[in-house]
Steps between C-alpha positions, in 0.01 A plus 500: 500500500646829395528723749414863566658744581435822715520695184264291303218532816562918489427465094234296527313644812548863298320393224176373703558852684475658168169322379334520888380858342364334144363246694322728807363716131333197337333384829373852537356490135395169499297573845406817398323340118380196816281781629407662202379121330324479820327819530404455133331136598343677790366796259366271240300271786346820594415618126336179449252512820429771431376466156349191610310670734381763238406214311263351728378829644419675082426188367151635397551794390479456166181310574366767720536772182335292334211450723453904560344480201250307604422699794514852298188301276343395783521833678369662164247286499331612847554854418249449208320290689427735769421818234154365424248308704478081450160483309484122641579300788733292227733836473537556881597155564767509202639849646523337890676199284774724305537664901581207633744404218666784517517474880657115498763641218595770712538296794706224326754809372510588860606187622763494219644863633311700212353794670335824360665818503246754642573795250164702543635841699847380561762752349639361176782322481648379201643155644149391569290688278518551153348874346271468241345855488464821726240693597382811659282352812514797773358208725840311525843619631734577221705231350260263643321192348156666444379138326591192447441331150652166529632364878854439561604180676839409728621163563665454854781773469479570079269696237287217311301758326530922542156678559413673208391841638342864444708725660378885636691763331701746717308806537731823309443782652243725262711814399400833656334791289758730587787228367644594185478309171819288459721656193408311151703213395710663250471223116749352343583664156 
């Protein structure tokens, strides 16, 4: 067996001094990408229960849309129901029929987290409630919905359908007599 000498150790135990540094460096990195792959992992787990549990919970709302047609028909249908008087016993029975229709479908939305927005008064606002006209009605508080022309609906936390509104026009102030006339708009040549 060859042997060392004292010369050979000092060589030898330099070099391992001189990659102890390297070697502290790629343990550093290698932890430090550890975390980072694990924190990733961790980030995606969360991603995915949470989509999963938008999944379950807005499962219907495509459904739902669809059904708030129904209910608009339905609610139409009442409306001109109630304009006139039944002429026979027949018609009153068929209106207290389309009432309790309407009713059931209501309550099944409900229980699926579709809700009405209650529009009628409120001040508008343009995440719920969609503008279709505006009007001067002295009987509502500017920028108000004065009427509502087709109800809006939520589902849990989101918009399923906006309110499609009349809004009250802000009031401008009426000029004074005394005011004068603002100068012409000079034309183009």
């Amino acid at each position: 067996m060859p042997s060392t000498t004292t010369d050979d150790r000092a060589s030898v135990s330099g070099e391992h001094a001189a990659d102890v540094p390297a070697l502290q460096a790629e343990n550093a990195s290698l932890h430090d990408r550890l975390l980072r792959a694990l924190a990733d992992a961790e980030n995606t787990r969360r991603r995915a229960e949470r989509s999963a549990a938008d999944a379950r919970q807005f499962a219907v709302s495509d459904f739902s849309r669809e059904l708030l047609n129904v209910v608009d028909n339905l609610h139409r249908a009442i409306e001109a129901a109630e304009g006139s008087t039944p002429e026979r016993a027949e018609d009153a029975v068929l209106l207290e029929g389309i009432r309790a229709t309407q009713r059931m479908l209501t309550t099944i939305l409900e229980r699926f987290g579709v809700k009405k927005i209650k529009a009628l008064g409120a001040s508008f606002d343009p995440t719920l409630h969609e503008a279709m006209m505006e009007v001067d009605d002295t009987s509502h508080a500017p920028g108000s919905v004065a009427s509502v022309m087709e109800d809006g609906y939520m589902i849990h936390d989101r918009l399923l359908r906006p309110a499609r509104v009349v809004v009250a026009k802000r009031r401008s102030e009426p000029a004074s007599p005394d005011a004068p006339e603002p100068p012409p708009i000079p034309k183009p040549q």
